[in-house]
Every structure is written in structure tokens, then in C-alpha cells.
N, C-alpha and C positions, 0 to 999 in steps of 0.2 A: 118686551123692549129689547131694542138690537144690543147687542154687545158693542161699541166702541169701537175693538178691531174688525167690525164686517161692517158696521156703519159708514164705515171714512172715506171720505172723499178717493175715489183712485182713477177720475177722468183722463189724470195727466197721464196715467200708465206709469208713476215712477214710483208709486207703493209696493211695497213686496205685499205679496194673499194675505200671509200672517202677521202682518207687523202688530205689534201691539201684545201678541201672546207669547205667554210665560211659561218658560217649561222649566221643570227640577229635573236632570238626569242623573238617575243612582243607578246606572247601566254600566255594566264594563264588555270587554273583548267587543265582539258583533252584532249578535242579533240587535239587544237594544239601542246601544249605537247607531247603527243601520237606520234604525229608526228614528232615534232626535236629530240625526243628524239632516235626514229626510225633511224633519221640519224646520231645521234649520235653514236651510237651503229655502223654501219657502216664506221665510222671513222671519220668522218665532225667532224669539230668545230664548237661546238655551244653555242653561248654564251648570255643569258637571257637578254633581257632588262627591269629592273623590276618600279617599283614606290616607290622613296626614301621612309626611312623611314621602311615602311611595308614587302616592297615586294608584287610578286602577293597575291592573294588572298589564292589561295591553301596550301600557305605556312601555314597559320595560321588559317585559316578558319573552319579544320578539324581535329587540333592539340590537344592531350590530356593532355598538358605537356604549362605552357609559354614561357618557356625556348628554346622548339626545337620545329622545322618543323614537320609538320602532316606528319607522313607516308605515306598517301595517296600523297604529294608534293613528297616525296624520290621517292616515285615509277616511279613515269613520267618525273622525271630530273635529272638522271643517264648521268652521261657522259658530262656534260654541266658544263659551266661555268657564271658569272654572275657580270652582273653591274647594277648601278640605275643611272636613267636618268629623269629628271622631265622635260616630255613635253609639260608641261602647259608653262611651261618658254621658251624666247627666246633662252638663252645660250644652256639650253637643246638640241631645235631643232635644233640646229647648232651642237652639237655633234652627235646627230643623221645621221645628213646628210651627215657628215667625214664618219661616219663608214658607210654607206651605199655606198661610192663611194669606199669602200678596199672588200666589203662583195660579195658572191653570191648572197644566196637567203635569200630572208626577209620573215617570216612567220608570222601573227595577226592574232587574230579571236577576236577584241574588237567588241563592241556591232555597230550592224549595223550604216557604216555612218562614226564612228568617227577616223578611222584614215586618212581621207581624207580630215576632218574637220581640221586637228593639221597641214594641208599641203602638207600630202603624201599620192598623188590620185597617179593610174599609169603613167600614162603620165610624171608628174612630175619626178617619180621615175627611168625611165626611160630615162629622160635626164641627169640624175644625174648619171646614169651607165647603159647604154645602156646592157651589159652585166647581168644586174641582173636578178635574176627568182623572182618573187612577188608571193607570195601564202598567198590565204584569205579565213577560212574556219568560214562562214557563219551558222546559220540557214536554210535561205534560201534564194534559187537564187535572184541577184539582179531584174530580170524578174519577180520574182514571184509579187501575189497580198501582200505576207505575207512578203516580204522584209524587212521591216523593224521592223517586232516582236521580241520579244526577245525568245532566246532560249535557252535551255539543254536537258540532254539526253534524256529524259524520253520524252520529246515533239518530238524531231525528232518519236522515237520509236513508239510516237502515229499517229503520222503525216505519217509517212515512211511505215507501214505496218507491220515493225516486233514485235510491242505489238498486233496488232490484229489478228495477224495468231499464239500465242501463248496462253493458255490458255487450258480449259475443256471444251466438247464439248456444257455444257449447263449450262456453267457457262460465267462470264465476260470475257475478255482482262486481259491479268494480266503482269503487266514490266517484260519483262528477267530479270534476276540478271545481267549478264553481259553488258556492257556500252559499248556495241555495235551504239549507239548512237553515242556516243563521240569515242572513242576506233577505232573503226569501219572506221568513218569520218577520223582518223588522219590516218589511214595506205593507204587509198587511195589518200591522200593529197603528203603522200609521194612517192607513187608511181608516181604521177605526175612528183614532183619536181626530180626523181631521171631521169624519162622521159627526162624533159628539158634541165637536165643538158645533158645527152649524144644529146641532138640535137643541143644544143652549141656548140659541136665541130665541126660539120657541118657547122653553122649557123653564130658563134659568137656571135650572140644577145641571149637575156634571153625572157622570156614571163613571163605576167599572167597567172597564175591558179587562178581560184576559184570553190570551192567545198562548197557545199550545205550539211547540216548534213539531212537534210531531200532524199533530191534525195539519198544520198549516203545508206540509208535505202533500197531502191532499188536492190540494191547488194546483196542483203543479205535476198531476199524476192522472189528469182527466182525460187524456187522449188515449193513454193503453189501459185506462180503466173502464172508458166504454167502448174497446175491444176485448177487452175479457166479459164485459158483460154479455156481448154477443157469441161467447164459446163457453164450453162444458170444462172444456182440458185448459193446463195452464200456457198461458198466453208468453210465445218464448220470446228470448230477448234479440233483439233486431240489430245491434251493433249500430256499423251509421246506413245501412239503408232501408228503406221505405216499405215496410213489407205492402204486396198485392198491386205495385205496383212498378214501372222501370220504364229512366233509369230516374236512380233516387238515390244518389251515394256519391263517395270523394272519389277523385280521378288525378292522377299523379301526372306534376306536372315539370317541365325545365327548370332549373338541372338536377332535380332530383332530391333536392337535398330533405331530411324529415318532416320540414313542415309545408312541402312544396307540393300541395294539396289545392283542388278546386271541387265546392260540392256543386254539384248537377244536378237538377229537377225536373220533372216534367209532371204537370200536376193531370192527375186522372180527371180532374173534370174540366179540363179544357185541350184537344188534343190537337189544338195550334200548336201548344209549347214544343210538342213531339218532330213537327214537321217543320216548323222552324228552326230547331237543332241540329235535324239533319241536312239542311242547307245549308245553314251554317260551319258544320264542318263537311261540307262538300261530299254527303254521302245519300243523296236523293235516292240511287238505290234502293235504299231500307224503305223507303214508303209505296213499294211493289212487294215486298217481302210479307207474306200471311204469316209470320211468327211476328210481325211488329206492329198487329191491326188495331190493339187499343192497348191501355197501361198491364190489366191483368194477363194479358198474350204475352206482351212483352218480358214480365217477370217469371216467366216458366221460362222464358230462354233470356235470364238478365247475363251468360255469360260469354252471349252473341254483343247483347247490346253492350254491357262495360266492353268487349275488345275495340270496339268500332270507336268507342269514345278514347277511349284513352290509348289509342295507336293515333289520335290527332291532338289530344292535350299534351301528350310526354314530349311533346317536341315545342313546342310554346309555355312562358311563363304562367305561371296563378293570375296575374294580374294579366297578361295578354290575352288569356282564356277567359277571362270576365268580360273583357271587353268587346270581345265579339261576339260571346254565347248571352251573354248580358244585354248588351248592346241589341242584338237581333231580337231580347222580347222573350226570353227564356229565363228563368228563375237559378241566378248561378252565382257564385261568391267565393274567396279564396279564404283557404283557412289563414289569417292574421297569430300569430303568436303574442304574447305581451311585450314583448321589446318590439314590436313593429306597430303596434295600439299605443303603445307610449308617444313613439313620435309621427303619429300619421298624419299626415299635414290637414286635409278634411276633418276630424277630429279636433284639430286646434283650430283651424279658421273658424270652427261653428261653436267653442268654446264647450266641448264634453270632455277635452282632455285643456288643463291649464297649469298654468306656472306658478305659482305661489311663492313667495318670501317667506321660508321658515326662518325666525330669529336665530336659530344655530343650525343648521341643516344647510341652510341659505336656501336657495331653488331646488323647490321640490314640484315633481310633475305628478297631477293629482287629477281624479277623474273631476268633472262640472258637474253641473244641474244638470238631468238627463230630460227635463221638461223645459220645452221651452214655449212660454205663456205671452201673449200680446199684450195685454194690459197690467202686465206685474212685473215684477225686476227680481233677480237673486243676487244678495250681495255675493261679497266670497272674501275670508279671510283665513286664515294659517288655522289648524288646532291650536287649541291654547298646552301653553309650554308649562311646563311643572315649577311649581311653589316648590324650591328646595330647603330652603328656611322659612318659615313663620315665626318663629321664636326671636322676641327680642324684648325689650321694654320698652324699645319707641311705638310699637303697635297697639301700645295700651295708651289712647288718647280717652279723650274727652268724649262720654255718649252723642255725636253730633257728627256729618258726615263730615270724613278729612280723608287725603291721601293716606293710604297706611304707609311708612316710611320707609319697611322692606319688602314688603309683600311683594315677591315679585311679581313680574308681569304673567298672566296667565290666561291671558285672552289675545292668543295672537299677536304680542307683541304693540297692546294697548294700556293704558295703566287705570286698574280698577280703582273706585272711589267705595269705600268700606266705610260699615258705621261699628262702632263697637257697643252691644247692646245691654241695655244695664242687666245685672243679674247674674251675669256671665262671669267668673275670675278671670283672673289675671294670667293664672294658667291656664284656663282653658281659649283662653285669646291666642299662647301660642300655635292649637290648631283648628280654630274654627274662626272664621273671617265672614261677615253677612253680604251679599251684595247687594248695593244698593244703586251705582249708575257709572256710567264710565264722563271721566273729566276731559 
């Protein structure tokens, strides 16, 4: 029998993929984020489980401001909505475990161990809703010897392979900019859990996932990994050009400034690129020249071919030089920096970079859905903003759904409708709040 949310009507195109499914996110900083955020973005409901008081950690950790959430928290909890729940407390884990018997899929990545420790190993979880997907994104496998280290990006990325296949060729290992690490880990995480859920409907039942931030480095390491398979010695690091082949690297452009870069390609197996290029910067020449007869010739004398390029890029913009090396059918691109990705107008007309209303930040510019699907919608609303009190005795109402009366708002600047569930004290109401649907 279909599941409900893959059954429903979505002819009109105005259904998001996921509507209908429910997610617990006990995720903090990136990776996990990354990942409910993913399926938020998809349509799923998702809704944060954080640690009274604070909240995660990301919220604050990275914040420039007392007042508001670190941009870097905006970033990764788009779409979501959020409650506090202290699982160090009995009442706590009793709240938990309501909402885990109404939810899909529950997502953590706390430090190795401990949400098994508070109660909820799989097994468990799984009695409790046989139906659920469990996803646990780790450091590393619980197999491994390193299971129980602590980890982040940077350590996957050492560990994984993609710090050490980046770098100069005679110089150290140097971290990507990118959190690929973290980043990286959460969209494979999601791809599991969107997995499970289409095998539910087969199945009925739910599974574990778990994902390793290290193996998941792997991914992401396949191209100099089958060039080292193809060599004895260690396979050295290539900086930014192409080894075996040219030209394949940045070429400095007007007026100079650091990030006034263009990369340049020409792909060895098609050696149009090559002689298109050099029309394009007016140097036909070069396709009489026997040092320039296929890509491997060329990269024995790449410091023939870089002068030739870059004595006609240094005089033209990053962006002038795309559009004529571009333009002609050649594979070429300017390096963009993040204050030029932030406001790049193509970016915002096609909605991968957008504007949001944060309730106290006000307008903040936040990346979009990076999929864009014909027959589905992504909504799009703010992180939800931190519960700074819960504590009060108007929030101890009646077992039956009402507004809670300070609860603040924490879903973006919408007001959560809360039930207060019998069983529960009075004190434990001041940090644990159920959701139940928004008014």
C-alpha cells in the first residue's frame, strides 16, 4: 500500500515531492543540517529538536550579533521549524518518544554513542514505530577502529582523501574552502533517507541508515582515485591544472586584482576546444606548431601554452574573457568569489540565491533550492528563530491543542499551535513543548 505522501494527487505541479513527511531533526552545526534541511527544501516537515535554553550550538556559536542567530545557523535551517526538549529529563524522553511514534525519519549526528545512551538505540526505535527511517551521520563507521573519535569537517577531509589530493604539487595538503566534509556527508545522508522512504512503500517498514563523514569523502575522491589506481608511485597533487593534459588551469585577468582569475579548458577528447581557442584569441599560429598537436604534447610544453593565453586574458576582464572563450564553444569560467555569488543577478533571477525576511536579522541573502523540478514546488521560509523563554505558567494549559501563550515564535516567524501532553509536569512544560500544527 502507497504511503499517502507518494500517493497524492501532484498533476497541478503545486505539491512539493515531500509533502506530507515528517522529520525529527536532533542535528546540530552541518552535516546533519545539510541534510534535513535538503529535505526540507523538498517539502518534508521538519522540525528541530534543540537543548532548552540555547539551542544547538550553531545557533550561537558563530553569531556576530547577541541578539540573533549566526548566519551560518540561517544557512542550514531554512524551511524547518523547531522545539526544545531536555533529554537529560525523564518527561523530556517521554516527549520524544510521542513524537517519534507520529514522525518518519529521525536524523542525529551527536557525538558517537550518545543517543543510544539517552534510550534510543535502533531496535528500540523501531519498536516504537516500526515504520520509521533512523539516519545517523557519524565520523566514522561504527566498524571502524576510529568509531568512537570525535569529529568535523576538516578531519573527515583528512581522513577521506579530499585534503590530500588538493593542494601544490610541492607543497602540503591544504583544506578545500568548501565543507565538503560536512556538506558533502549531509546530501548523501539524504539521498539514503529519500531511498527508504520510496522502499516503504513496498516494504511498509522503515530502516537504518548510517553514514560515515569519512567513507562519504570517498565520493568525492573518485577521479584521483582512479588515477592512482592506474600508477605504482603516489599519485602527486596537481594544484589547479589538469595533469596530461593543456591548457587546463586559471589565467590572470584585468586589472589584476586577487581574485581576477579565468579557468580555461580544453578537453583532451575533443580537440575542437583547442582550435577554437586559439581563434578565438587570435593566435591560429599555434595550430601549425608540432608542440601543440594533441592535449598530452601540449602539457610537455604547458609553459608555451599558459604564455600565449594569458599575454591575451591579462588585458581583458574574467568576465570579458568568458564571453568570448565561452562564447566561441570552449569550456571557460571566471573565478566568482562569495561577495560576487551573493549578489549575481543570474543567481537571483533563477532563484539559487534569495532574500528572506529574518524576524530580527531582517533581509538576509540565503542560497535556494539548487534542484529545480517541473512538477513539484519548494516553499522557502526563514530558520526558525530561538525560544528564549519557555517558562512560564500560562504554558501549562489544558491537555488539548491551544496557542502556547509565550512560546515564542520559532518557525520562521509563524506561531506554533502546542498540546501539552498528560504525564508531563509542570516543570517539565517549562522546556519541552509537543508540535502539533501551525494556526
Amino acid at each position: 500500500m502507497l504511503d499517502t505522501a507518494v500517493n497524492r494527487d501532484t498533476a497541478s505541479g503545486t505539491a512539493a515531492a515531500l509533502q506530507g513527511i515528517k522529520v525529527l531533526d536532533l542535528t546540530q552545526f552541518e552535516a546533519g543540517p545539510s541534510c534535513t534541511e535538503a529535505l526540507a527544501w523538498l517539502g518534508a516537515e521538519v522540525v528541530k529538536v534543540e537543548e532548552p535554553n540555547r539551542g544547538e550550538p550553531g545557533r550561537w556559536g558563530f553569531t556576530d550579533r547577541p541578539d540573533a542567530d549566526a548566519h551560518y545557523f540561517i544557512y542550514y535551517n531554512l524551511n524547518k521549524r523547531s522545539i526544545t526538549c531536555n533529554l537529560k529529563s525523564e518527561e523530556g524522553k517521554a516527549l520524544l518518544t510521542r513524537l517519534i511514534g507520529k514522525s518518519d525519519v529521525l536524523v542525529e549526528n551527536m557525538a558517537p554513542g550518545t543517543f543510544a545512551r539517552l534510550g534510543f538505540d535502533y531496535p528500540r526505535l523501531s519498536k516504537l514505530n516500526p515504520r520509521l527511517i533512523f539516519a545517523q551521520v557519524k565520523g566514522f563507521a561504527p566498524e571502524s577502529p576510529h568509531a568512537n573519535y570525535l569529529c568535523f569537517d576538516m578531519i573527515a577531509q583528512a581522513m577521506g582523501g579530499t585534503m590530500g589530493v588538493n593542494g601544490l604539487p610541492d607543497g602540503p595538503p591544504i583544506k578545500p574552502g568548501a565543507s565538503v566534509g560536512d556538506t558533502g556527508t549531509g546530501m548523501l545522508c539524504a539521498m539514503g533517507i529519500i531511498a527508504a522512504l520510496y522502499q516503504r512503500t513496498a516494504t511498509g517498514r522503515g530502516q537504518h541508515i548510517q553514514i560515515a563523514m569519512r567513507d562519504a569523502m570517498l565520493n568525492y575522491c573518485r577521479t584521483p582515485m582512479s588515477r592512482q589506481a592506474a600508477r605504482k608511485d603516489q599519485l602527486p597533487r596537481s594544484g589547479n591544472i589538469i595533469l596530461g593534459t593543456a591548457p587546463g588551469g586559471l589565467y590572470k585577468c584585468s586589472p589584476g586584482g586577487i581574485d581576477d582569475w579565468c579557468y580555461i579548458f580544453a578537453s583532451r577528447g575533443n580537440e575542437e576546444h583547442w582550435r577554437r581557442l586559439v581563434r578565438a584569441i587570435g593566435r591560429e599560429d599555434l595550430l601549425d606548431d608540432p608542440r601543440m598537436v594533441d592535449g598530452p604534447t601540449r602539457a610537455q610544453h604547458r609553459e608555451v601554452v599558459d604564455a600565449a593565453i594569458t599575454e591575451w586574458t591579462s588585458k581583458r576582464t574574467k568576465h570579458e574573457v568568458m564571453e568570448i572563450v565561452a562564447g566561441a564553444g570552449v569550456p571557460c569560467g571566471p573565478v566568482l568569489n562569495t561577495l560576487e555569488l551573493l549578489h549575481d543577478p543570474d543567481l537571483h533571477a533563477r532563484g539559487m540565491m534569495q532574500t528572506i525576511d529574518h524576524p530580527v536579522r531582517g533581509p538576509v541573502t540565503v542560497c535556494g533550492c539548487r534542484t529545480a523540478r517541473s512538477r513539484s514546488n519548494a516553499r522557502r521560509s526563514t530558520a526558525p528563530i530561538p525560544r528564549r523563554s519557555t517558562a512560564s505558567g500560562s504554558a501549562a494549559r489544558p491537555p488539548r491543542s491551544r496557542t502556547c501563550g509565550n512560546a515564542r515564535r520559532s518557525d520562521g516567524g509563524r506561531r506554533l499551535r502546542a498540546v501539552v501532553l498528560p504525564g508531563i509536569s509542570s516543570a517539565a512544560r517549562k522546556t519541552t513543548v509537543a508540535f502539533v500544527r501551525l494556526s
